[in-house]
Backbone as CSV, one residue per row, in Angstrom:
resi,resn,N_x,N_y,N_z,CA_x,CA_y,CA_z,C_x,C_y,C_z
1,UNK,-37.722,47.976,-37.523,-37.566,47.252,-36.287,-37.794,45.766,-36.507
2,UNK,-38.811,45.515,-37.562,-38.807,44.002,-37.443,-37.635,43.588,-37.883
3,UNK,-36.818,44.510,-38.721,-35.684,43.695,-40.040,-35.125,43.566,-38.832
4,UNK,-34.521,44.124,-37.926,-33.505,43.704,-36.947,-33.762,42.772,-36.051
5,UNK,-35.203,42.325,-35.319,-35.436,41.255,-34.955,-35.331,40.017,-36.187
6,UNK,-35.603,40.170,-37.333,-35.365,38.873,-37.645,-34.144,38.619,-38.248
7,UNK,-33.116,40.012,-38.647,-31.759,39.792,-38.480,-31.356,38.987,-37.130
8,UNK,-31.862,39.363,-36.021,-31.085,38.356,-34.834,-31.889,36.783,-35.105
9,UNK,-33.234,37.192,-35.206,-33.452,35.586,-35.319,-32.599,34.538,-35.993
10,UNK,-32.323,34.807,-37.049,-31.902,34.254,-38.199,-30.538,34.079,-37.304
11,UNK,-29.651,34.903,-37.341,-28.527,34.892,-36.577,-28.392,33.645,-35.070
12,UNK,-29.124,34.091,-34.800,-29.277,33.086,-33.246,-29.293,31.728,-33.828
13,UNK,-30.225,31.328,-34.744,-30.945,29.956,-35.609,-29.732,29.663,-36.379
14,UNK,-28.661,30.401,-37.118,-27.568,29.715,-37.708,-26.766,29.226,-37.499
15,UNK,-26.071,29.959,-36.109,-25.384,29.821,-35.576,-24.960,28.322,-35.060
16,UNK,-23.574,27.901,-35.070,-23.148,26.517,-34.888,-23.136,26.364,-33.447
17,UNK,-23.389,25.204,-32.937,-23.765,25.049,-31.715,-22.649,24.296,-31.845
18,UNK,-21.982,24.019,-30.109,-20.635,23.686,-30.197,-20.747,22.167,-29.892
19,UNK,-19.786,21.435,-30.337,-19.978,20.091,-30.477,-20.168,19.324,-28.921
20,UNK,-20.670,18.210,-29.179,-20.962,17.352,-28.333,-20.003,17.595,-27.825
21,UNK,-20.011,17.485,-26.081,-18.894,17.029,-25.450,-18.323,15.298,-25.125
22,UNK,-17.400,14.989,-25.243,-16.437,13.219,-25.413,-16.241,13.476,-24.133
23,UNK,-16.739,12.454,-23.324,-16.138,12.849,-21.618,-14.810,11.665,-21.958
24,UNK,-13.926,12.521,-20.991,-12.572,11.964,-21.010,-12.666,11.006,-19.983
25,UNK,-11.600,10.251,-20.440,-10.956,9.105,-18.938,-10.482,9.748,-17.831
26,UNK,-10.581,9.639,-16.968,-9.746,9.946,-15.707,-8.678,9.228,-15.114
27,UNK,-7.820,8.783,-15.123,-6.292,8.359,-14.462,-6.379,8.699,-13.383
28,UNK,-5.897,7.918,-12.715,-5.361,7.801,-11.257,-4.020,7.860,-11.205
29,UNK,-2.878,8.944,-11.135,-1.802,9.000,-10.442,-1.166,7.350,-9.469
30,UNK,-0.557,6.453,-10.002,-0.367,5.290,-8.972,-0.872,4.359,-9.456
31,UNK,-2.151,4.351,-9.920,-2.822,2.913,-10.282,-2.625,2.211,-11.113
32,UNK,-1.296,1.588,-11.090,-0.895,0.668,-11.991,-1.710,-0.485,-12.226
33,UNK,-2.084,-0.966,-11.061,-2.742,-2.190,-10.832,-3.933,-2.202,-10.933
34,UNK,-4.910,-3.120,-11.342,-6.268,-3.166,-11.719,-6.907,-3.383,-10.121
35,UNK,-7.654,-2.875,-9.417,-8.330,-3.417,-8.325,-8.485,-4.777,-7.770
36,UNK,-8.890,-5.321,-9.033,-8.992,-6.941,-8.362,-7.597,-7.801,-8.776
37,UNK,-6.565,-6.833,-8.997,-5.262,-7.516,-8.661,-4.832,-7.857,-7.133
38,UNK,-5.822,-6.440,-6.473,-4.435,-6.556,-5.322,-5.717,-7.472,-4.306
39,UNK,-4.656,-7.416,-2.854,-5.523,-8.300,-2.386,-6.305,-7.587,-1.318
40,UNK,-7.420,-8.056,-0.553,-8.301,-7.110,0.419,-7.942,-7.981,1.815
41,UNK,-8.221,-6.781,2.754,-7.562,-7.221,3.755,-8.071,-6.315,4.776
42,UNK,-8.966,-6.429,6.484,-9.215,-5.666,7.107,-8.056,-5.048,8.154
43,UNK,-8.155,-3.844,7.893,-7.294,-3.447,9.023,-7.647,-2.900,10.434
44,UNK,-7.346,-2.955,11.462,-7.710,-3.084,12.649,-8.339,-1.236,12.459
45,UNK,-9.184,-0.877,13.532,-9.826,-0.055,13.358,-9.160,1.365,14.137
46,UNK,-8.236,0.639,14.957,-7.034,1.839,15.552,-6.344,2.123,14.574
47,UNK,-6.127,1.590,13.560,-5.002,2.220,12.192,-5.545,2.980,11.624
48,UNK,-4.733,3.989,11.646,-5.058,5.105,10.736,-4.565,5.374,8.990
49,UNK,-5.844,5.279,8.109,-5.610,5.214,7.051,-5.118,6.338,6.542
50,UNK,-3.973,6.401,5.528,-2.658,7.428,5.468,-3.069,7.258,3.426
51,UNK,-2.636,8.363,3.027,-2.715,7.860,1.409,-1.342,7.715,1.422
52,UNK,-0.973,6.519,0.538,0.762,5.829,0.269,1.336,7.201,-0.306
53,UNK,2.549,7.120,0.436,3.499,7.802,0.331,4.321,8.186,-1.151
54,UNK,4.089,6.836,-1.904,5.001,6.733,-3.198,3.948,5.771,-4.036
55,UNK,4.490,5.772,-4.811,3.246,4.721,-6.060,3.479,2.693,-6.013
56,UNK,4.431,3.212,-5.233,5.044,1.390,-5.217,3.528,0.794,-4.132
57,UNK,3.092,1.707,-2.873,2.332,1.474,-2.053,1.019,1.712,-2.680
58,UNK,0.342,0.320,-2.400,-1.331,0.591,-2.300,-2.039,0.696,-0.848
59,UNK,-1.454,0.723,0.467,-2.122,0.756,1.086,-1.124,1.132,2.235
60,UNK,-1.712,2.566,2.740,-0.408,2.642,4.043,-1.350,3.405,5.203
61,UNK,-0.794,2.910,6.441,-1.748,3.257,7.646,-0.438,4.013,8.771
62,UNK,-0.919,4.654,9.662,-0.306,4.825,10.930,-0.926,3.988,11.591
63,UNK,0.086,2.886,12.576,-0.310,1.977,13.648,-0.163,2.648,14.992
64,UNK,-0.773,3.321,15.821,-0.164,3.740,17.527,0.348,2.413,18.215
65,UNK,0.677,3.029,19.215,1.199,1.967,20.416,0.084,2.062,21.291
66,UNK,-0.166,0.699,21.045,-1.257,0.286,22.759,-1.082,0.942,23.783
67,UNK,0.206,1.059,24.218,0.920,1.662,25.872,0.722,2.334,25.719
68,UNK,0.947,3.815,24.245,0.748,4.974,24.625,2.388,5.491,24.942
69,UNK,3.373,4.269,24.768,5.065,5.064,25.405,5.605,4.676,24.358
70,UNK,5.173,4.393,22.895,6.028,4.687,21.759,5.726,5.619,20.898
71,UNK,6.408,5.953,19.697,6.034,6.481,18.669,5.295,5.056,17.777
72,UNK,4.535,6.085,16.684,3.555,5.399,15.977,4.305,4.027,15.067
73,UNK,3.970,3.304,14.272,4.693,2.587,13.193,4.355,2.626,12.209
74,UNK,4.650,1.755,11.233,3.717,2.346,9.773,3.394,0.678,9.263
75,UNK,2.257,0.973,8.392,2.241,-0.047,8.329,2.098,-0.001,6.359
76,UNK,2.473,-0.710,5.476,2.116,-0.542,4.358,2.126,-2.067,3.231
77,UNK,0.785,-1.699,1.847,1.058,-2.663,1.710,1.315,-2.406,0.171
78,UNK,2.434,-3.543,-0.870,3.110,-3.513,-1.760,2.390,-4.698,-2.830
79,UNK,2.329,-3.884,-4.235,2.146,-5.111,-5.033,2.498,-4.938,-6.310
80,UNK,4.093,-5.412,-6.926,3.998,-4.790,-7.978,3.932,-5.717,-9.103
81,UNK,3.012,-6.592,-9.291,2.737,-7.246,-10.083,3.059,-9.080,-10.463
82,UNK,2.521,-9.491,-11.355,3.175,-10.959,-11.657,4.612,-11.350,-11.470
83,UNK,5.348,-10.240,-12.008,7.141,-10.834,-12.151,7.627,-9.513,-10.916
84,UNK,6.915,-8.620,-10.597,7.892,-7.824,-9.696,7.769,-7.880,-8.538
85,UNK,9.039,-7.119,-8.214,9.611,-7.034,-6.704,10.829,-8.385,-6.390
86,UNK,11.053,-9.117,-7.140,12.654,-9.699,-6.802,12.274,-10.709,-6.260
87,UNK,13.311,-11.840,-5.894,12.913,-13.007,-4.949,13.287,-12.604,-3.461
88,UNK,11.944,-13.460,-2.877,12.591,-13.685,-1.810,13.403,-13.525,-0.757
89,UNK,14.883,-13.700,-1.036,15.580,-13.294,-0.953,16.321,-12.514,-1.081
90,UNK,16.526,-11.892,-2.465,16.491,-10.632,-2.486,15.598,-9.293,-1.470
91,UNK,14.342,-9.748,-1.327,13.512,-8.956,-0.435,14.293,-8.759,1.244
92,UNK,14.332,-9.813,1.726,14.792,-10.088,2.805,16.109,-9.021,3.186
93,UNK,17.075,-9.475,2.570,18.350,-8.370,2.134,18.005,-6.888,1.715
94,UNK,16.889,-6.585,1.304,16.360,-5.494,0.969,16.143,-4.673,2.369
95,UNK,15.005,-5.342,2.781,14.748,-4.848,4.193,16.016,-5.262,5.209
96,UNK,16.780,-6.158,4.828,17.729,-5.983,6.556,18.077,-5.186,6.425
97,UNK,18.581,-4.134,5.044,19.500,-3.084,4.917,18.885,-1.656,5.167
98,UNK,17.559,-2.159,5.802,17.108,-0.577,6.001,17.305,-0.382,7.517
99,UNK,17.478,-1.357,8.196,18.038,-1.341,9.466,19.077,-2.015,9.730
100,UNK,19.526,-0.606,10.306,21.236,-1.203,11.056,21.450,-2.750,11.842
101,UNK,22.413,-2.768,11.541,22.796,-4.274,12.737,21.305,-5.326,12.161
102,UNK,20.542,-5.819,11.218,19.909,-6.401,10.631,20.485,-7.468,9.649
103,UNK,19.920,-8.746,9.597,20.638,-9.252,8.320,19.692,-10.629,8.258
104,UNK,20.184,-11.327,6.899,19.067,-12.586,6.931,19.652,-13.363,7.632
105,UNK,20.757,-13.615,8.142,21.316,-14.752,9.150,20.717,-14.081,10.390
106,UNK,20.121,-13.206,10.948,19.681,-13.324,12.517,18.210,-12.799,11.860
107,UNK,17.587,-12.538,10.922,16.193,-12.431,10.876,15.101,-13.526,11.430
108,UNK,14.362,-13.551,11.306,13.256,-15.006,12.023,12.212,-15.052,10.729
109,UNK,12.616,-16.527,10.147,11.926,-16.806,9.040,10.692,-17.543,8.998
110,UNK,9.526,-17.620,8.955,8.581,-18.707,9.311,7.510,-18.819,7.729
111,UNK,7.583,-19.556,8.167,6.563,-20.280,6.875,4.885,-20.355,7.255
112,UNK,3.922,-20.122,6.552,2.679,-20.334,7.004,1.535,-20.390,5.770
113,UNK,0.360,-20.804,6.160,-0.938,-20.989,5.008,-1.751,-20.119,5.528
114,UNK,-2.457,-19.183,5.103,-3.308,-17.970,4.663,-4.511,-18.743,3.828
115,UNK,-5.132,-18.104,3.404,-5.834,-17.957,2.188,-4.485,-18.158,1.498
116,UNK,-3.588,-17.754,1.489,-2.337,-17.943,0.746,-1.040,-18.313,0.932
117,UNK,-0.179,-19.375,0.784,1.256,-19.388,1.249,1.914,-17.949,1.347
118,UNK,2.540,-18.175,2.618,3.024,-16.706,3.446,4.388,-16.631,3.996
119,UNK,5.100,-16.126,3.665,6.140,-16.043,4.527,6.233,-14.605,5.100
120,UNK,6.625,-14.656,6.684,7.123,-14.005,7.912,8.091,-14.006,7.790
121,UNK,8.736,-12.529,8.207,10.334,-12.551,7.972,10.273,-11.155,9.108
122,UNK,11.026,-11.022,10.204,10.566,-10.624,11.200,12.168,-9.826,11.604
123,UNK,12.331,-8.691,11.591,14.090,-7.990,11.475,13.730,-7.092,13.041
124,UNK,14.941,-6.908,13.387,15.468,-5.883,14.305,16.802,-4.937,14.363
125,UNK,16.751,-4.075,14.556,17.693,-3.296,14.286,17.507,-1.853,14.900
126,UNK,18.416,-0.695,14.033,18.350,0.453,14.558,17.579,1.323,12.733
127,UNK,16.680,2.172,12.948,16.558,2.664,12.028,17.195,4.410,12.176
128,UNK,18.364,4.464,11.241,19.198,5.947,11.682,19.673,5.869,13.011
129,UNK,18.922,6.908,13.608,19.761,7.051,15.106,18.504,6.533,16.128
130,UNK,17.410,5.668,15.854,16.955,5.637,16.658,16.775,3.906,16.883
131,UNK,17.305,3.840,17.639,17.591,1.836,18.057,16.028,1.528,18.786
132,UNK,16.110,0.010,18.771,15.489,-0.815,19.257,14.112,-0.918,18.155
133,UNK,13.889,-1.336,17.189,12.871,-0.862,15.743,12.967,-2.439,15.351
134,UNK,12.010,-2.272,14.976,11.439,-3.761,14.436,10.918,-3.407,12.902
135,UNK,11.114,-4.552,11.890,10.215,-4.500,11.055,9.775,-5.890,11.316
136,UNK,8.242,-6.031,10.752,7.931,-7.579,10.442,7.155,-7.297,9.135
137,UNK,7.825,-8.146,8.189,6.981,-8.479,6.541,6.790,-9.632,6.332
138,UNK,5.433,-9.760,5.761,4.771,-10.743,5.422,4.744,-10.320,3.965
139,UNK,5.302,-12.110,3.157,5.316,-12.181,1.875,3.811,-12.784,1.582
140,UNK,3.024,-12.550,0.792,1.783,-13.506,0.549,2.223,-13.714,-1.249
141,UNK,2.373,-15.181,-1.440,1.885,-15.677,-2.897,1.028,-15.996,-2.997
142,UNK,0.487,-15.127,-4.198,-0.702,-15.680,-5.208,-0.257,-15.881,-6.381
143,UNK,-1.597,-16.648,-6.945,-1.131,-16.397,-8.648,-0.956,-15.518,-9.432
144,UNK,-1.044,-14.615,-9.164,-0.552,-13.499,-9.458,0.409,-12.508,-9.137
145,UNK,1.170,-13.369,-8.456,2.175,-12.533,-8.103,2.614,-12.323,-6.546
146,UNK,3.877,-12.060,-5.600,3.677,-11.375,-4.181,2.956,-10.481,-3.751
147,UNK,2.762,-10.011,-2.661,2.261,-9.444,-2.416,2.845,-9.030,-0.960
148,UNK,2.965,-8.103,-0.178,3.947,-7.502,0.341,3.379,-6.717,1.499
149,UNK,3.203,-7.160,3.131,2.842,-6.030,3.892,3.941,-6.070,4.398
150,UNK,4.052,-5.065,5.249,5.131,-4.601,6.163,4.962,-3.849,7.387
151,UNK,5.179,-3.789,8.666,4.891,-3.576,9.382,6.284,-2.770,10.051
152,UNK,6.234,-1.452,10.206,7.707,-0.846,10.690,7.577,-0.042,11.971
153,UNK,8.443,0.180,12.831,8.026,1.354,13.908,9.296,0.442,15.229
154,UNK,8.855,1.152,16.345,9.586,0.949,17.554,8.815,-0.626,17.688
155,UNK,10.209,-1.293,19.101,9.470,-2.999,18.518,8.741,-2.848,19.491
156,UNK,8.190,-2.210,20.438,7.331,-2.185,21.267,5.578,-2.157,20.622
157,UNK,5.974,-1.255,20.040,4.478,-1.310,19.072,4.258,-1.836,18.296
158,UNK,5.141,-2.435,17.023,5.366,-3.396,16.390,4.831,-4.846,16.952
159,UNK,5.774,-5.069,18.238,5.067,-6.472,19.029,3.598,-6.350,19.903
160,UNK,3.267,-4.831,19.692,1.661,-5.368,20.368,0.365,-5.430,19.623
161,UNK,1.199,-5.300,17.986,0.113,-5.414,17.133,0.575,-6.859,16.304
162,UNK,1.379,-7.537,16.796,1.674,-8.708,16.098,0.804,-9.567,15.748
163,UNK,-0.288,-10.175,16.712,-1.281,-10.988,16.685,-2.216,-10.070,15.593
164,UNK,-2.625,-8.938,15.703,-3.360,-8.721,14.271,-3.108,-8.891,12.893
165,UNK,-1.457,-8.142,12.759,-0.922,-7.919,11.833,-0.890,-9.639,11.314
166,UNK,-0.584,-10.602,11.762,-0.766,-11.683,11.380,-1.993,-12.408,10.759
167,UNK,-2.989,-12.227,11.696,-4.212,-12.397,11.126,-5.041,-11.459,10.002
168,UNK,-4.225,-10.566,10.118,-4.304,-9.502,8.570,-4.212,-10.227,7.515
169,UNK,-2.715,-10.509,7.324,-1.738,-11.758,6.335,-2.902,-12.680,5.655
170,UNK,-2.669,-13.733,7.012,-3.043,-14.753,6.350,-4.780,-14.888,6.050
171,UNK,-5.659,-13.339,6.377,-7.069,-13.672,6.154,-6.617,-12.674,4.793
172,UNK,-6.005,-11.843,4.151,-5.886,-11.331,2.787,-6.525,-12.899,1.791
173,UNK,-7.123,-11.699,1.250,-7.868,-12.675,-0.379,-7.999,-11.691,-1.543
């Protein structure tokens, strides 16, 4: 009886113990961008925080309507780096084409200072079959690159969150 207890002893005591564990990295699905690339920005406390739809978005909310007699809007925000996302203009043409009857000759262009030079670019149109839809996007430059909110939905709700959505913009840092 002892030989077999110290057969296991021995056994237990030789035995290779399994190697250290290497904790792995974890990835984030989307996170192209380093955190303190993008920019911070409060959003009103009626928006409802949504996880982005696609990887282009870092930040997407449901906006309601004040009245209560629209559907919701969306609101989202874009950053794809130092050289991406196109000029300007290109952008502009981007978005008129997501709504019907839209274009940069009847869009409303405005210029403004933020924490950052900003441009407002403010469309109307029909989105599919459902008319009267607003988008308003705000371009923000930094040194690092655009930076991209957008504001979409019926223009009713769209225009009663205008005064925030603005002061969103231009307080981003």
């Amino acid at each position: 009886m002892k030989l077999a207890w110290l057969g296991l002893a021995l056994a237990v005591g030789c035995s290779k113990s399994p190697p250290p564990q290497t904790p792995t990295k974890t990835e984030s699905p989307g996170e192209e961008r380093k955190p303190e690339e993008l920019l911070k920005f409060q959003a009103p406390a009626a928006w409802g925080s949504q996880t982005p739809s696609n990887r282009l978005r870092k930040a997407q909310y449901s906006v309601p309507d004040k009245e209560k007699r629209q559907e919701d809007a969306e609101f989202t925000y874009s950053y794809f780096g130092p050289s991406g996302g196109g000029t300007l203009e290109e952008n502009i043409d981007r978005w008129a084409a997501q709504l019907t009857g839209a274009s940069r000759e009847n869009a409303s262009i405005e210029k403004a200072t933020g924490v950052y030079p900003v441009t407002f670019v403010d469309l109307s149109g029909a989105l599919g079959e459902k008319t009267g839809w607003r988008m308003s996007v705000a371009a923000v430059e930094t040194p690092k690159g655009a930076h991209y909110f957008k504001l979409l939905g019926p223009e009713a709700t769209v225009l009663g969150w205008a005064s925030e959505f603005r002061a969103l913009v231009l307080g981003a840092k």
